[in-house]
Structure formats: C-alpha cells, structure tokens
C-alpha positions in Angstrom: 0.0 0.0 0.0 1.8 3.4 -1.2 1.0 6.4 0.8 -1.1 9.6 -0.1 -2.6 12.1 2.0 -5.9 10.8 1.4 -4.3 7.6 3.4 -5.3 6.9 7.1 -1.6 6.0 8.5 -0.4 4.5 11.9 3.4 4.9 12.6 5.0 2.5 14.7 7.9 3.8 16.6 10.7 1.0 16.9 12.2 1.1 20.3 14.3 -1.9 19.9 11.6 -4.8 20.8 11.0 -7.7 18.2 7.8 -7.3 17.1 7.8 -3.6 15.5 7.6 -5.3 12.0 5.0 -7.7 13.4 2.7 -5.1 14.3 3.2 -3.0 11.1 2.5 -6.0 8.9 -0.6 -7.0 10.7 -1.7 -3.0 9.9 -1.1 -3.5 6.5 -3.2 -7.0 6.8 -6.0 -4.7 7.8 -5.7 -2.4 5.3 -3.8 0.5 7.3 -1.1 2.2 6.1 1.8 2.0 8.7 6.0 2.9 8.6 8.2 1.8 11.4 10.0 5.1 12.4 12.6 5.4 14.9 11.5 6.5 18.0 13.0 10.2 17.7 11.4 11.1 14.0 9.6 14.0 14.0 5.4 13.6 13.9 4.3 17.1 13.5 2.3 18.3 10.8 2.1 14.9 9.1 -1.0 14.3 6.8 -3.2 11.8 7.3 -1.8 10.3 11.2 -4.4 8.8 12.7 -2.0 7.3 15.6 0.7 6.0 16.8 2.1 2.7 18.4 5.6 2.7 20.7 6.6 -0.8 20.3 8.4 -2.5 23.2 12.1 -2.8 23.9 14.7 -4.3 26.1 15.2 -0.9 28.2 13.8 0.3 31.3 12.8 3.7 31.4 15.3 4.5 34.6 18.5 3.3 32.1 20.3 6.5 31.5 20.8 5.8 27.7 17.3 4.3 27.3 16.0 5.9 24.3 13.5 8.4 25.2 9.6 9.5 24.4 9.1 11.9 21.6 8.0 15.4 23.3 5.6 15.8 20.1 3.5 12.5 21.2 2.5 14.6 24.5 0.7 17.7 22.3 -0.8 15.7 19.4 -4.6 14.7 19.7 -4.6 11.2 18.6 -4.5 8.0 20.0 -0.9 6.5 21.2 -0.4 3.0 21.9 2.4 1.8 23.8 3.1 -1.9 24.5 5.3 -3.2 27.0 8.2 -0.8 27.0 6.2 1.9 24.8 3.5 1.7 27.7 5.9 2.2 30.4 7.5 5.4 28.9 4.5 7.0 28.4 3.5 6.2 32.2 6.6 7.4 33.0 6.5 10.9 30.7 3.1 11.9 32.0 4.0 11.6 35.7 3.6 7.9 36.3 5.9 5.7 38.2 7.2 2.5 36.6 7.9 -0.3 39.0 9.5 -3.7 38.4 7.4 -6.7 39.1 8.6 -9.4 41.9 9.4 -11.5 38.7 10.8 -10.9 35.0 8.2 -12.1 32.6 7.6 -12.5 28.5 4.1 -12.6 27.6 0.7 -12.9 30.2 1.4 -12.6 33.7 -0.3 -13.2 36.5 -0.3 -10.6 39.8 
C-alpha cells in the first residue's frame, strides 16, 4: 500500500523490541497504512496520522541511555499506543511511576 494524503496512517515507533515489524505488517493486513519510524522522527504536521504505536524494547525507562519519548506524542490529539516498554515510557513521561514486578516475565502474567 503506497502512501497519499488521502491515506489513514499509523506509525510504529521501533524502540528496539522484536515485534515492531510484526505489528506493522498486521496494519497493512487490515488495510492500514503504517512505517516503522525510529522512536525520535519528527510527527508534527504529518498528513493523514491517525495514531501511533511505541513498540516495546529491552530498556527500562530509569536506564540513563534508554531511548526516550518523543516530546511531540505529549501535544498531538490522537490515539498512542504503547506496548510493554512503549506503555511504560508514556506512564513514565506523564508523571507515572514504573515499578519492576517481583518477577521478569515474556508474555501474560499473573499478579
């Protein structure tokens, strides 16, 4: 699916997890237009974005290098999805605190 600006599009910001292309292809399975963008690329004034997804990622949001939430997500009016460490960075951008379970775990977990 090529992009024009008459083209709903959902960007998927890569922050280093393994299922960035994953999620993009199953967009495209629906019909959606999506690019995987690095997680700094600039989202302003883009025609057409509908959303964005922050993939997950091997970082915690306390690592001094962990890569970092782009400031634009926090002013735009459109839906933002984060999963796994996407979820914890915006938590942790708007105020929230990010805490590590009593285990590590991949996939479901139980509480």
């Amino acid at each position: 699916m090529t992009s024009s600006p008459d083209h709903d599009k959902i960007y998927v910001l890569d922050y280093g997890g393994q299922y960035a292309h994953l999620i993009a292809n199953r967009l495209r399975r629906l019909r959606v237009y999506s690019e995987i963008l690095p997680p700094d690329a600039p989202l302003s004034g883009i025609p057409g974005l509908k959303g964005v997804i922050l993939s997950g990622g091997p970082n915690s949001v306390y690592d001094p290098n962990a890569p970092a939430l782009n400031p634009d997500l926090l002013h735009m009016e459109m839906p933002a999805l984060g999963l796994c460490y996407g979820h914890q960075l915006l938590a942790h951008s708007l105020g929230g605190k990010v805490s590590p379970g009593t285990t590590k775990e991949y996939g479901l977990a139980w509480l």
